[in-house]
MIVEXKE-883425 format. One record per atom (N, C-alpha, C): atom name; x, y, z. Coordinates in steps of 0.02 Angstrom, whole numbers, padded with zeros to 5 digits. Atoms other than C-alpha are relative to their C-alpha. Example, Ala and Ser with C-alpha at 12.3 -4.5 7.8 and 13.67 -1.06 7.14 Angstrom:
! MIVEXKE-883425
- N, 00045, -00059, 00000
- CA, 00615, -00225, 00390
- C, 00045, 00060, 00000
- N, -00042, -00059, -00003
- CA, 00684, -00053, 00357
- C, -00039, 00055, 00037
! end
This chain:
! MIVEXKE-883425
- N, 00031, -00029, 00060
- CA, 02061, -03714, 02108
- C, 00031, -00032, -00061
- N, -00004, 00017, 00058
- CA, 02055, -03796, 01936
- C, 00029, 00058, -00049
- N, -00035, -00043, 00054
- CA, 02169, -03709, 01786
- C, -00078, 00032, -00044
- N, 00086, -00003, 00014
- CA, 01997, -03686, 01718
- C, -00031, 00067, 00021
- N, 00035, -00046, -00050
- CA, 01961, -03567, 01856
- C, 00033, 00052, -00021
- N, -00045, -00072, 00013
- CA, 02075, -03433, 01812
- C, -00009, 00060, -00059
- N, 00014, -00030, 00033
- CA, 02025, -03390, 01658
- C, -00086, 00031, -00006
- N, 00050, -00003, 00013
- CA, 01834, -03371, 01689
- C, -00002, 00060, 00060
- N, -00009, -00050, -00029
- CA, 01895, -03259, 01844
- C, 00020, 00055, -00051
- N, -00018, -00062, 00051
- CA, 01989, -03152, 01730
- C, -00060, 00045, -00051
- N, 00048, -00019, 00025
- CA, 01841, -03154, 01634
- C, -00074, 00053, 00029
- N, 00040, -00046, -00036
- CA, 01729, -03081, 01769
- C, 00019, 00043, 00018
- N, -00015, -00067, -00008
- CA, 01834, -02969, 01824
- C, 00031, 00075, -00061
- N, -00031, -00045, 00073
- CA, 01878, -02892, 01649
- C, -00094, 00049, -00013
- N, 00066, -00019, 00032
- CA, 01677, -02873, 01621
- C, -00024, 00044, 00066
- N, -00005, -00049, -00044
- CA, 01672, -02785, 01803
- C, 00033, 00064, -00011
- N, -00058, -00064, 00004
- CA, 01805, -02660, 01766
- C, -00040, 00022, -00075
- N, 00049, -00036, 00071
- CA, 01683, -02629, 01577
- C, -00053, 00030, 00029
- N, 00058, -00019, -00029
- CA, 01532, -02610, 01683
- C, 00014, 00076, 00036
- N, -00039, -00071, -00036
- CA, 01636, -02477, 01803
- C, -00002, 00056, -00040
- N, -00017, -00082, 00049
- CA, 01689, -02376, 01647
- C, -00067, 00014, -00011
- N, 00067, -00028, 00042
- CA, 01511, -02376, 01566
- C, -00025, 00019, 00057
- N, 00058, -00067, -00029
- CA, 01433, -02288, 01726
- C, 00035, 00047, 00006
- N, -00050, -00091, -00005
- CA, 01588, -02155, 01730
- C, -00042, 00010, -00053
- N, 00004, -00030, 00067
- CA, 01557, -02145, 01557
- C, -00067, 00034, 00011
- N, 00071, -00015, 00014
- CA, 01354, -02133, 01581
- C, -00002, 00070, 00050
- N, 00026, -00053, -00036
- CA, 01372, -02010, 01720
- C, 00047, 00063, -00020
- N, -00005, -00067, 00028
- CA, 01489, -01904, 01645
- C, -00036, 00048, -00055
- N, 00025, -00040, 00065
- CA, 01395, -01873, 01484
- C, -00060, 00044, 00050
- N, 00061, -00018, -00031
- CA, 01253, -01856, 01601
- C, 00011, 00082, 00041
- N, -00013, -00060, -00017
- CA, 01346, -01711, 01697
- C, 00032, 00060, -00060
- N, 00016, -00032, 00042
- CA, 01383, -01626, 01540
- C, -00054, 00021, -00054
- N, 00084, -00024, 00023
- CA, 01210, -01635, 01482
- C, -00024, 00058, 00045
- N, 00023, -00062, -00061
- CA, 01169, -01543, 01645
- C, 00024, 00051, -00011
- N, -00050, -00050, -00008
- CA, 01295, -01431, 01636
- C, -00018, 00053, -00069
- N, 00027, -00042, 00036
- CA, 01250, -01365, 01455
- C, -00086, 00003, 00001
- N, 00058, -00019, -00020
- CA, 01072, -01376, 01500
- C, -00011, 00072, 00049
- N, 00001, -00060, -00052
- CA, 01114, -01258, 01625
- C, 00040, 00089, -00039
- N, -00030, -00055, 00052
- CA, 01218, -01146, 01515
- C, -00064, 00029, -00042
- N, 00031, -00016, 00042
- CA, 01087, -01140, 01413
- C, -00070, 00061, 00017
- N, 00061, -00022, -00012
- CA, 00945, -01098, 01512
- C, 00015, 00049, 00020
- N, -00033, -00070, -00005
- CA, 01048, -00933, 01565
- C, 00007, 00039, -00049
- N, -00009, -00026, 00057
- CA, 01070, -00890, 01398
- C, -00102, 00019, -00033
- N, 00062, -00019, 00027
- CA, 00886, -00880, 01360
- C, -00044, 00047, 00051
- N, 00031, -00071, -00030
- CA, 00840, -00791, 01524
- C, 00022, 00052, -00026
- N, -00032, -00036, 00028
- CA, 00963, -00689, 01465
- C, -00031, 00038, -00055
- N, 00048, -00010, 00050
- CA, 00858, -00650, 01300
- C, -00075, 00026, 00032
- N, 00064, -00019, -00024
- CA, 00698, -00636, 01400
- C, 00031, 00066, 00066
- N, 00003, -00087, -00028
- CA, 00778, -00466, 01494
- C, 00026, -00012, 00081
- N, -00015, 00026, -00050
- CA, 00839, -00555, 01666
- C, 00085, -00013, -00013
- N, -00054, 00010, 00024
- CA, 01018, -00507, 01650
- C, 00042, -00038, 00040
- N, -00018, 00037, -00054
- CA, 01053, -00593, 01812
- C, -00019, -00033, 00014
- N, 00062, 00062, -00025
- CA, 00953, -00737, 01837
- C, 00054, -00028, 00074
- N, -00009, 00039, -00079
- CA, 00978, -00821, 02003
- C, 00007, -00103, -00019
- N, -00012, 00061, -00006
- CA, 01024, -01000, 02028
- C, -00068, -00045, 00002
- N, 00089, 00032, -00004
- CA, 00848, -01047, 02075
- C, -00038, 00019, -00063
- N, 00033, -00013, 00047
- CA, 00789, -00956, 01916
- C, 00037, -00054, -00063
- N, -00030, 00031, 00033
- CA, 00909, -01051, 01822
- C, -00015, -00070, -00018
- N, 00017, 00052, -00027
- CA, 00873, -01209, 01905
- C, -00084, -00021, -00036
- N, 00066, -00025, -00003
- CA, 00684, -01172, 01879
- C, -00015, -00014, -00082
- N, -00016, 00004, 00064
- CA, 00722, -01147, 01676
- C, 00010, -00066, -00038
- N, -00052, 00060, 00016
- CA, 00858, -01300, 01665
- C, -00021, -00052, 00010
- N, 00013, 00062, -00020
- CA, 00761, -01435, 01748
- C, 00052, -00045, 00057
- N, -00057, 00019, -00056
- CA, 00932, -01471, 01846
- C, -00011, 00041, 00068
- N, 00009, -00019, -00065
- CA, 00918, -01473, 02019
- C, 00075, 00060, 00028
- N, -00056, -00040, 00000
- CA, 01014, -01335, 02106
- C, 00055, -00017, 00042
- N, -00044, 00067, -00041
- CA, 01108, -01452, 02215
- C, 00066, -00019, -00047
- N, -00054, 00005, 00037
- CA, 01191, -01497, 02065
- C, 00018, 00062, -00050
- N, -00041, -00036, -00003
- CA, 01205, -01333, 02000
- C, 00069, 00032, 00014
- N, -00020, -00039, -00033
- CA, 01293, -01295, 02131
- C, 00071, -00044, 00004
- N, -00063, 00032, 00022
- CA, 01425, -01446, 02099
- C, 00038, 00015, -00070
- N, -00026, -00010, 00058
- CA, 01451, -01391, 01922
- C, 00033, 00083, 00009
- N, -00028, -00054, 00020
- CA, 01493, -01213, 01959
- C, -00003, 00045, 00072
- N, -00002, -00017, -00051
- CA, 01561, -01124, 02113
- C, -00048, 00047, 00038
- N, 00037, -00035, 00005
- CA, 01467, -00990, 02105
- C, -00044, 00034, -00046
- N, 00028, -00022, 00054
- CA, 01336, -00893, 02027
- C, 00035, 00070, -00055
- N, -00015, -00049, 00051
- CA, 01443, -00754, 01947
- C, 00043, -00079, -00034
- N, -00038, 00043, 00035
- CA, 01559, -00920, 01879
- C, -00062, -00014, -00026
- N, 00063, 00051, 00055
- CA, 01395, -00996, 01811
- C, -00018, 00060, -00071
- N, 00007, -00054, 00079
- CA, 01355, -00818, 01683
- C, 00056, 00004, -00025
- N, -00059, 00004, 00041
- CA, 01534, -00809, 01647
- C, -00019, -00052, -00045
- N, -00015, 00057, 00051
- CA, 01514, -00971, 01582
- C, -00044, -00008, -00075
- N, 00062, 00006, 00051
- CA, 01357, -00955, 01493
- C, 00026, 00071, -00046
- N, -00059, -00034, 00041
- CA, 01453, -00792, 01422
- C, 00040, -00022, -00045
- N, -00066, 00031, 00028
- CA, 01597, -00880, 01355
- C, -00047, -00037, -00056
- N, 00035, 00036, 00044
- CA, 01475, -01012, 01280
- C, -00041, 00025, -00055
- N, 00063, -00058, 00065
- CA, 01362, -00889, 01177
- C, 00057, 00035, -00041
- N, -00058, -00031, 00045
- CA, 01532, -00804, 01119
- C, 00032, -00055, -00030
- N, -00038, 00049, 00042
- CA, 01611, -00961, 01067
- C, -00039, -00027, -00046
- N, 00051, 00020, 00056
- CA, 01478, -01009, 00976
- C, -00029, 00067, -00055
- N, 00029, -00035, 00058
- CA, 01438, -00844, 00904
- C, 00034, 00047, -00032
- N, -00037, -00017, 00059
- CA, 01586, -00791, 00839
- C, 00029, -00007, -00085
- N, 00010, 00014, 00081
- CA, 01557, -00883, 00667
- C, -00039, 00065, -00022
- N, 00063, -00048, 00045
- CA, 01427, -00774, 00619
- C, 00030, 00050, -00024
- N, -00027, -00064, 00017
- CA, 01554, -00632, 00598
- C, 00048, -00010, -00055
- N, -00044, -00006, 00069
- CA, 01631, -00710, 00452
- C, -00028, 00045, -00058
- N, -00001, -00041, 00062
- CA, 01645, -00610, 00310
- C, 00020, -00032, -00073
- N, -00032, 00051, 00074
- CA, 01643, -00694, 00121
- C, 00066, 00060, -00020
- N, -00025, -00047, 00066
- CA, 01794, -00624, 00021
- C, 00032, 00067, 00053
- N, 00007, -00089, -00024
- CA, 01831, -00462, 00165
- C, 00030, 00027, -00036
- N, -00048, -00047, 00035
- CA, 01887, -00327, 00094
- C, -00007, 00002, -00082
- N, -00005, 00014, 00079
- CA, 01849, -00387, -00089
- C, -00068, 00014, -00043
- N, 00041, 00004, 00016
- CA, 01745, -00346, -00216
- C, -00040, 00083, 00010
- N, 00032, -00062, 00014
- CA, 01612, -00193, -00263
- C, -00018, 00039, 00078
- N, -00005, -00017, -00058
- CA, 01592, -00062, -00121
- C, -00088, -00029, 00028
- N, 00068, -00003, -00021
- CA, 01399, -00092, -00115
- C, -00015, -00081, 00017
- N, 00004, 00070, -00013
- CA, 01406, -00284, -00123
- C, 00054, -00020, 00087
- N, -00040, -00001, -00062
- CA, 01542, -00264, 00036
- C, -00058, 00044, 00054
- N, 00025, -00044, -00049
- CA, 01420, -00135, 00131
- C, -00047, -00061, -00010
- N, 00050, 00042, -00033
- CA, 01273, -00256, 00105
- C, 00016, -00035, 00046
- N, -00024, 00069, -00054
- CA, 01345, -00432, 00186
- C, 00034, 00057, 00076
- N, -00026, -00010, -00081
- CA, 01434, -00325, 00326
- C, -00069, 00023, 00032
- N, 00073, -00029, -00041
- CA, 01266, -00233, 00381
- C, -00015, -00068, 00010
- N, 00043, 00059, -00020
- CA, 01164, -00393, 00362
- C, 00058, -00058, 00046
- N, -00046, 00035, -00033
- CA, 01309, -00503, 00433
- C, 00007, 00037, 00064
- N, 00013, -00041, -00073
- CA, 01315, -00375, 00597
- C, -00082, 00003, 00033
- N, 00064, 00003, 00000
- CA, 01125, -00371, 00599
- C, -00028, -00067, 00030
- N, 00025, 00077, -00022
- CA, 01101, -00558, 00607
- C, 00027, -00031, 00067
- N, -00046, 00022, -00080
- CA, 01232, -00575, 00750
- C, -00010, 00040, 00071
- N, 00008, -00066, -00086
- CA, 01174, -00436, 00868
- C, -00087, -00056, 00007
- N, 00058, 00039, -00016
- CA, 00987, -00542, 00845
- C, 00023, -00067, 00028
- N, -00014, 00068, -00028
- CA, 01086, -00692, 00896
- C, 00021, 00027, 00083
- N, -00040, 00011, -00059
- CA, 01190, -00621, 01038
- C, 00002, 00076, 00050
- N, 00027, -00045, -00023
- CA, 01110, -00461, 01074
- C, 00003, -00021, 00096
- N, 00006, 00035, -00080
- CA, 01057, -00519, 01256
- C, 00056, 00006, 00034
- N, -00072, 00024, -00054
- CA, 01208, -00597, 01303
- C, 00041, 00062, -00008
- N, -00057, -00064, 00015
- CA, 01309, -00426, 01237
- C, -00034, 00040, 00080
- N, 00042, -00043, -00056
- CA, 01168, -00323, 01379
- C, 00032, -00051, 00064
- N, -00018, 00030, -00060
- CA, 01206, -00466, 01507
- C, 00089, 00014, 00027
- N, -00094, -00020, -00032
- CA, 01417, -00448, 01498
- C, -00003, 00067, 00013
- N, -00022, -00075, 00004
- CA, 01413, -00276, 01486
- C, -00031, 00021, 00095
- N, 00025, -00005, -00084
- CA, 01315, -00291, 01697
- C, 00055, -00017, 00019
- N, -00077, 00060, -00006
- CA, 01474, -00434, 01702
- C, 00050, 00034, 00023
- N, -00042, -00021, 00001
- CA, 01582, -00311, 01655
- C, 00026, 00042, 00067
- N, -00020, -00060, -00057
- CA, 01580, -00177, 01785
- C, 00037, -00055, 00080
- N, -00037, 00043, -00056
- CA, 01637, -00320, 01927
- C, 00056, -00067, -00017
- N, -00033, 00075, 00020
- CA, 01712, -00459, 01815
- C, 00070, 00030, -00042
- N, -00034, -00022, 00039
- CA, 01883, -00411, 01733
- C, 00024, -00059, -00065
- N, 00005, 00049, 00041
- CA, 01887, -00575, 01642
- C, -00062, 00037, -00057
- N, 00040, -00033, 00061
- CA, 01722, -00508, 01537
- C, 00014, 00048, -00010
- N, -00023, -00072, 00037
- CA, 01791, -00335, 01518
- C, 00076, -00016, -00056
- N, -00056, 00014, 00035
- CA, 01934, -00421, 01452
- C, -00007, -00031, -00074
- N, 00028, 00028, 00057
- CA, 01835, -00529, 01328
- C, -00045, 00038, -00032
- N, 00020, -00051, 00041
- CA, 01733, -00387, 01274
- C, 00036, 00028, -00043
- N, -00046, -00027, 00047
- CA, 01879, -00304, 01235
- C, 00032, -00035, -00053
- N, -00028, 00038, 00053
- CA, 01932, -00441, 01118
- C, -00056, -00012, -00049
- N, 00050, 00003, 00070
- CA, 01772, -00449, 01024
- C, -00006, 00050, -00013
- N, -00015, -00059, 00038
- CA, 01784, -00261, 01014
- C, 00046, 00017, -00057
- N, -00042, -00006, 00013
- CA, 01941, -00260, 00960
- C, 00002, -00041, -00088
- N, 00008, 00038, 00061
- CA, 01905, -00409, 00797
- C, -00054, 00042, -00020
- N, 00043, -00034, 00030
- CA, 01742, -00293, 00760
- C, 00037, 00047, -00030
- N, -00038, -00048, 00054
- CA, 01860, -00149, 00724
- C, 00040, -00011, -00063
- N, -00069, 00016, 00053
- CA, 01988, -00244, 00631
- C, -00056, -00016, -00058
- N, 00045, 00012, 00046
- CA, 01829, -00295, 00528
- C, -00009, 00069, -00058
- N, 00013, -00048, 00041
- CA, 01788, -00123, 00465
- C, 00070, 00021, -00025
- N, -00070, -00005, 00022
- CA, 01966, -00086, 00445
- C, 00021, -00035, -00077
- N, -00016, 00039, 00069
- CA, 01985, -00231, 00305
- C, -00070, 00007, -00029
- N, 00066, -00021, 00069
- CA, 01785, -00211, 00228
- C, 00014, 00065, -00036
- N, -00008, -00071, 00044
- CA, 01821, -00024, 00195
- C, 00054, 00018, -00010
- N, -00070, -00028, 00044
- CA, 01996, -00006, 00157
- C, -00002, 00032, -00021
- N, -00011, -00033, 00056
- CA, 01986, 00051, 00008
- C, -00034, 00073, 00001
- N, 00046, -00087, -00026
- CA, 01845, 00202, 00055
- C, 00054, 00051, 00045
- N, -00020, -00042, -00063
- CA, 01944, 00234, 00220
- C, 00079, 00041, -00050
- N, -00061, -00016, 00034
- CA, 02121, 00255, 00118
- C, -00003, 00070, -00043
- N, 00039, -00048, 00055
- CA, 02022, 00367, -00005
- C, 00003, 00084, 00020
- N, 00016, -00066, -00051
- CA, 01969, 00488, 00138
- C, 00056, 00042, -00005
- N, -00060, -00044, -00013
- CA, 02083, 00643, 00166
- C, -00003, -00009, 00067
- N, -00034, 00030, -00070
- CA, 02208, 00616, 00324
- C, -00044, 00031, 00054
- N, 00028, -00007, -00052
- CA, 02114, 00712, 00441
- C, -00101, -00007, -00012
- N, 00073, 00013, -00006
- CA, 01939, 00656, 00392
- C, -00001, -00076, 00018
- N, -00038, 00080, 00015
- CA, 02013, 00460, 00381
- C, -00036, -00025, 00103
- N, -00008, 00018, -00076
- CA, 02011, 00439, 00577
- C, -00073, -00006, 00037
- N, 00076, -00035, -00034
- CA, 01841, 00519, 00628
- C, -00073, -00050, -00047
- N, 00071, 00050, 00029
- CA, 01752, 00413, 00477
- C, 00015, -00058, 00029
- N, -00040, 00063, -00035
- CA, 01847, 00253, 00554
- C, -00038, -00030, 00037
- N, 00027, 00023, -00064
- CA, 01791, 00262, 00718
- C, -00076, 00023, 00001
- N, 00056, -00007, -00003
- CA, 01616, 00326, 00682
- C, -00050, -00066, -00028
- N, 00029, 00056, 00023
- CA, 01601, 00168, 00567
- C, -00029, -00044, 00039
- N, -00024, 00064, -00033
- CA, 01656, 00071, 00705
- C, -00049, -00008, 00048
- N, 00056, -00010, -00042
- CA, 01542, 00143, 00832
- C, -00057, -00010, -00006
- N, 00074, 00026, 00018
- CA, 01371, 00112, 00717
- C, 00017, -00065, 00007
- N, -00005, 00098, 00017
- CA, 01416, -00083, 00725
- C, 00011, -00012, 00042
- N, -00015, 00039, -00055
- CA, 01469, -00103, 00898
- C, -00084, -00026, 00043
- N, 00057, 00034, -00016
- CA, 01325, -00199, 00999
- C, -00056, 00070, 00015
- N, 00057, -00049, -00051
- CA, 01252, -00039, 01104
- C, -00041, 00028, -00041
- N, 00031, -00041, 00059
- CA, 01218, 00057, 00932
- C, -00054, -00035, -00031
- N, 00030, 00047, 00021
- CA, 01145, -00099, 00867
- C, -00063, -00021, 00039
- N, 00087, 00004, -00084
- CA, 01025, -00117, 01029
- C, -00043, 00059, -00027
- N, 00042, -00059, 00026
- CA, 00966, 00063, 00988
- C, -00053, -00011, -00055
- N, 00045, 00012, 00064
- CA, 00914, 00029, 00819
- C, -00042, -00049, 00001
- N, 00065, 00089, -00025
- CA, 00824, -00164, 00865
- C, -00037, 00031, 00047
- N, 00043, 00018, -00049
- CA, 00779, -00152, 01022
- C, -00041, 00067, 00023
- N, 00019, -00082, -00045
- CA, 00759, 00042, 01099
- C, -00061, 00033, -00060
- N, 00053, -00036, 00031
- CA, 00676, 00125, 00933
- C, -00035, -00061, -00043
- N, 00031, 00054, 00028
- CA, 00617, -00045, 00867
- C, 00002, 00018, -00058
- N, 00007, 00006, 00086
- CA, 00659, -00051, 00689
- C, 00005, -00058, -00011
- N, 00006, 00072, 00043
- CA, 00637, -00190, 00569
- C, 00075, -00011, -00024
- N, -00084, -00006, 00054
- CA, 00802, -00261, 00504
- C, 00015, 00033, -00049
- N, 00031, -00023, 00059
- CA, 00758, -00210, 00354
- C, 00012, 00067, -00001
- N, -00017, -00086, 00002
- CA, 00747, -00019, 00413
- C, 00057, 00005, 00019
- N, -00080, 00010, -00045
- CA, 00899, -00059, 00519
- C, 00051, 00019, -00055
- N, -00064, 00001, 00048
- CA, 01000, -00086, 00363
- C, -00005, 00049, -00029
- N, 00003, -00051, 00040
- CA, 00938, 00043, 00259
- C, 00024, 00058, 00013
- N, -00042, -00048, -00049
- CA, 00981, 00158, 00394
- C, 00062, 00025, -00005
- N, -00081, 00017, -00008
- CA, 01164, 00088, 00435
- C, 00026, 00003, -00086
- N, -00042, 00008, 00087
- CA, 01204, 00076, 00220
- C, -00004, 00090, -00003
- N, 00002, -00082, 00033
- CA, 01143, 00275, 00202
- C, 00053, 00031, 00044
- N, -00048, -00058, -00041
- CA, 01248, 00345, 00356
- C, 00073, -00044, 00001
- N, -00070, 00034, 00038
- CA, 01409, 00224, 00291
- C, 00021, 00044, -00052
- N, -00019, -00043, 00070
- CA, 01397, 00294, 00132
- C, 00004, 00067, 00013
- N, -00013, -00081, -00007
- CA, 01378, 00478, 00184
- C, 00084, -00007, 00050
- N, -00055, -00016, -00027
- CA, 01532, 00433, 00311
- C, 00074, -00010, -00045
- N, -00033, 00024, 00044
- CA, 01636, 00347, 00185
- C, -00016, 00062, -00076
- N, 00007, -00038, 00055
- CA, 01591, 00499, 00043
- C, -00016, -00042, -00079
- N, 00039, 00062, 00072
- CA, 01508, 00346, -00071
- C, -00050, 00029, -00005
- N, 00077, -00019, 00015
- CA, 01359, 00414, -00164
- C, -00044, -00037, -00010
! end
Protein backbone atom coordinates (compact mmCIF):
# COMPACT_ATOMS: atom_id res chain seq x y z
CA UNK A 1 0.00 0.00 0.00
CA UNK A 2 1.05 3.47 -1.17
CA UNK A 3 1.44 6.40 1.75
CA UNK A 4 -1.34 7.80 -0.30
CA UNK A 5 -3.50 5.00 0.81
CA UNK A 6 -3.76 5.80 4.34
CA UNK A 7 -5.10 8.88 4.33
CA UNK A 8 -8.08 8.30 1.92
CA UNK A 9 -8.77 5.14 4.29
CA UNK A 10 -8.94 7.35 7.19
CA UNK A 11 -11.03 9.30 5.14
CA UNK A 12 -13.64 6.61 4.52
CA UNK A 13 -13.73 5.44 7.56
CA UNK A 14 -14.19 8.88 9.37
CA UNK A 15 -17.32 9.49 6.83
CA UNK A 16 -18.60 5.83 7.93
CA UNK A 17 -18.46 6.47 11.59
CA UNK A 18 -20.65 10.27 10.41
CA UNK A 19 -23.08 8.19 8.50
CA UNK A 20 -23.45 5.70 11.79
CA UNK A 21 -24.12 8.77 14.05
CA UNK A 22 -26.66 10.43 11.59
CA UNK A 23 -28.99 7.22 11.69
CA UNK A 24 -28.65 7.04 15.75
CA UNK A 25 -29.25 10.50 15.53
CA UNK A 26 -32.31 10.09 12.85
CA UNK A 27 -33.78 7.24 14.79
CA UNK A 28 -33.59 8.67 17.98
CA UNK A 29 -35.39 11.90 17.18
CA UNK A 30 -37.63 9.60 15.37
CA UNK A 31 -38.34 7.58 18.68
CA UNK A 32 -39.01 10.68 20.50
CA UNK A 33 -41.36 11.89 17.98
CA UNK A 34 -43.23 8.62 18.62
CA UNK A 35 -43.00 8.71 22.00
CA UNK A 36 -44.58 12.31 22.38
CA UNK A 37 -46.95 11.47 19.71
CA UNK A 38 -48.00 8.91 21.92
CA UNK A 39 -48.11 11.03 25.03
CA UNK A 40 -50.07 13.10 23.34
CA UNK A 41 -52.67 11.16 21.88
CA UNK A 42 -53.52 9.98 25.64
CA UNK A 43 -53.81 13.30 26.65
CA UNK A 44 -56.58 14.12 24.23
CA UNK A 45 -58.47 10.81 24.77
CA UNK A 46 -58.17 11.91 27.98
CA UNK A 47 -60.21 15.22 27.15
CA UNK A 48 -62.68 13.26 25.06
CA UNK A 49 -63.93 11.30 28.54
CA UNK A 50 -61.80 7.87 28.04
CA UNK A 51 -59.91 8.12 31.25
CA UNK A 52 -58.20 4.91 30.43
CA UNK A 53 -57.60 4.49 26.96
CA UNK A 54 -56.04 1.20 26.04
CA UNK A 55 -52.88 0.77 24.13
CA UNK A 56 -54.73 -0.11 20.96
CA UNK A 57 -56.85 3.05 21.51
CA UNK A 58 -53.81 4.95 21.88
CA UNK A 59 -52.10 3.36 19.09
CA UNK A 60 -55.32 3.92 16.97
CA UNK A 61 -55.14 7.96 17.96
CA UNK A 62 -51.06 8.20 17.71
CA UNK A 63 -50.55 6.63 14.39
CA UNK A 64 -47.58 4.64 16.22
CA UNK A 65 -47.75 1.18 15.90
CA UNK A 66 -48.30 -0.64 19.17
CA UNK A 67 -45.32 -2.80 18.77
CA UNK A 68 -43.52 0.20 19.37
CA UNK A 69 -45.62 1.41 21.93
CA UNK A 70 -44.91 -1.24 23.64
CA UNK A 71 -40.90 -0.59 23.37
CA UNK A 72 -41.32 2.91 24.61
CA UNK A 73 -43.22 2.10 27.70
CA UNK A 74 -43.47 -1.05 29.85
CA UNK A 75 -46.70 -0.90 30.44
CA UNK A 76 -49.94 0.64 30.03
CA UNK A 77 -50.37 2.15 33.54
CA UNK A 78 -46.40 3.54 32.85
CA UNK A 79 -47.68 5.00 29.49
CA UNK A 80 -50.75 7.48 31.53
CA UNK A 81 -48.33 8.15 34.19
CA UNK A 82 -46.35 9.52 31.63
CA UNK A 83 -48.81 11.35 29.72
CA UNK A 84 -49.74 12.66 33.41
CA UNK A 85 -46.47 13.99 34.22
CA UNK A 86 -46.35 15.60 30.66
CA UNK A 87 -49.70 17.62 30.88
CA UNK A 88 -48.48 18.71 34.51
CA UNK A 89 -45.15 19.78 33.42
CA UNK A 90 -46.38 21.67 30.90
CA UNK A 91 -49.26 23.04 32.73
CA UNK A 92 -47.90 24.28 35.59
CA UNK A 93 -47.04 27.77 33.97
CA UNK A 94 -50.43 28.71 33.72
CA UNK A 95 -50.62 29.05 37.54
CA UNK A 96 -48.43 31.97 37.57
CA UNK A 97 -49.66 34.76 39.26
CA UNK A 98 -48.52 38.57 38.15
CA UNK A 99 -47.36 40.50 41.31
CA UNK A 100 -49.09 37.54 44.07
CA UNK A 101 -50.21 38.89 46.81
CA UNK A 102 -49.91 42.59 45.51
CA UNK A 103 -51.98 45.15 44.71
CA UNK A 104 -56.02 46.06 45.04
CA UNK A 105 -58.13 43.16 46.55
CA UNK A 106 -60.47 43.12 43.41
CA UNK A 107 -57.67 43.36 40.78
CA UNK A 108 -56.00 40.13 42.89
CA UNK A 109 -59.54 38.20 42.98
CA UNK A 110 -59.94 38.82 39.19
CA UNK A 111 -56.44 37.25 37.65
CA UNK A 112 -56.66 34.39 40.35
CA UNK A 113 -60.35 33.30 39.28
CA UNK A 114 -59.54 33.78 35.57
CA UNK A 115 -55.93 32.36 36.01
CA UNK A 116 -57.63 29.03 37.84
CA UNK A 117 -60.38 29.04 35.23
CA UNK A 118 -58.11 28.97 32.23
CA UNK A 119 -56.00 26.07 33.75
CA UNK A 120 -58.77 23.67 34.85
CA UNK A 121 -59.94 24.23 30.72
CA UNK A 122 -56.42 23.26 29.96
CA UNK A 123 -55.92 20.36 32.36
CA UNK A 124 -59.31 19.58 33.49
CA UNK A 125 -59.24 15.99 31.83
CA UNK A 126 -55.99 15.03 32.81
CA UNK A 127 -56.94 16.25 36.70
CA UNK A 128 -60.38 13.41 36.12
CA UNK A 129 -57.83 10.90 34.54
CA UNK A 130 -55.08 11.01 37.77
CA UNK A 131 -57.55 11.17 40.17
CA UNK A 132 -58.72 6.99 38.48
CA UNK A 133 -54.44 6.92 38.67
CA UNK A 134 -54.63 7.76 41.95
CA UNK A 135 -56.53 5.11 43.76
CA UNK A 136 -53.70 2.31 42.46
CA UNK A 137 -50.70 4.59 41.59
CA UNK A 138 -48.95 6.15 44.72
CA UNK A 139 -46.59 8.05 42.48
CA UNK A 140 -49.90 10.17 41.18
CA UNK A 141 -51.34 10.46 44.61
CA UNK A 142 -48.09 11.76 45.43
CA UNK A 143 -47.99 14.32 42.57
CA UNK A 144 -51.44 15.37 43.19
CA UNK A 145 -50.55 16.08 46.44
CA UNK A 146 -47.87 18.46 45.30
CA UNK A 147 -50.06 20.38 42.98
CA UNK A 148 -52.51 20.50 45.83
CA UNK A 149 -50.29 21.53 48.07
CA UNK A 150 -48.73 24.87 45.53
CA UNK A 151 -52.68 25.60 44.92
CA UNK A 152 -53.02 26.22 48.64
CA UNK A 153 -49.89 28.09 49.13
CA UNK A 154 -51.45 30.21 46.23
CA UNK A 155 -54.44 31.41 48.13
CA UNK A 156 -52.43 31.74 51.17
CA UNK A 157 -50.13 34.59 49.45
CA UNK A 158 -53.26 36.20 46.96
CA UNK A 159 -55.37 36.75 50.14
CA UNK A 160 -53.15 37.46 52.86
CA UNK A 161 -54.09 40.43 53.63
CA UNK A 162 -58.23 39.46 53.77
CA UNK A 163 -57.25 36.12 55.52
CA UNK A 164 -55.03 38.10 58.36
CA UNK A 165 -58.03 40.53 58.64
CA UNK A 166 -60.48 37.65 59.54
CA UNK A 167 -61.02 36.98 63.33
CA UNK A 168 -58.84 33.79 64.62
CA UNK A 169 -61.52 31.44 64.60
CA UNK A 170 -63.23 32.51 61.38
CA UNK A 171 -59.43 32.78 59.64
CA UNK A 172 -59.14 28.87 59.20
CA UNK A 173 -62.69 27.87 57.93
CA UNK A 174 -62.49 30.96 55.25
CA UNK A 175 -58.86 29.47 54.26
CA UNK A 176 -59.79 26.19 53.53
CA UNK A 177 -63.18 26.95 52.00
CA UNK A 178 -61.18 29.31 49.59
CA UNK A 179 -59.03 26.58 48.92
CA UNK A 180 -61.65 24.04 48.27
CA UNK A 181 -63.66 26.40 45.49
CA UNK A 182 -60.28 26.31 43.36
CA UNK A 183 -59.23 22.84 43.71
CA UNK A 184 -59.92 20.90 40.28
CA UNK A 185 -63.20 18.77 41.49
CA UNK A 186 -65.04 22.17 42.46
CA UNK A 187 -63.90 23.56 39.25
CA UNK A 188 -65.35 20.36 37.21
CA UNK A 189 -68.72 21.12 38.98
CA UNK A 190 -69.00 24.54 37.84
CA UNK A 191 -67.56 23.73 33.82
CA UNK A 192 -68.36 20.59 33.26
CA UNK A 193 -71.36 18.98 35.71
CA UNK A 194 -73.73 22.28 35.82
CA UNK A 195 -72.18 23.70 32.60
CA UNK A 196 -71.52 27.25 33.20
CA UNK A 197 -69.89 29.71 30.97
CA UNK A 198 -66.55 30.98 32.30
CA UNK A 199 -67.89 33.98 32.49
CA UNK A 200 -70.73 32.72 35.03
CA UNK A 201 -67.99 30.57 36.54
CA UNK A 202 -66.18 33.67 37.65
CA UNK A 203 -68.89 35.73 38.67
CA UNK A 204 -69.90 32.97 40.84
CA UNK A 205 -66.30 32.11 42.39
CA UNK A 206 -65.57 36.40 42.89
CA UNK A 207 -69.24 36.70 44.87
CA UNK A 208 -68.71 33.55 47.27
CA UNK A 209 -64.72 34.87 47.84
CA UNK A 210 -65.90 38.02 48.74
CA UNK A 211 -68.75 36.90 51.08
CA UNK A 212 -65.90 34.34 52.54
CA UNK A 213 -63.24 36.86 52.84
CA UNK A 214 -66.02 39.64 54.43
CA UNK A 215 -65.06 42.02 51.14
CA UNK A 216 -68.15 43.89 50.08
Amino acid sequence: MTDSAAPVAATESEASDEEDQAALDGRAARRARNRTAVLDAAIALFAEGNLQPSAGDIAARSGVSHRSINRYFPDNRALLRAAVDRQIETGLPLYRLHAIGQGPFEARLDEFIRVRLEAYDVLGATARASSVMADTSRIVRNELAAVRDLLTGQVDRQFGPELAALPDDRREAARMAVDVLFQFESLDFYRRLRGLSQARAHELLARAVRDLLSVP
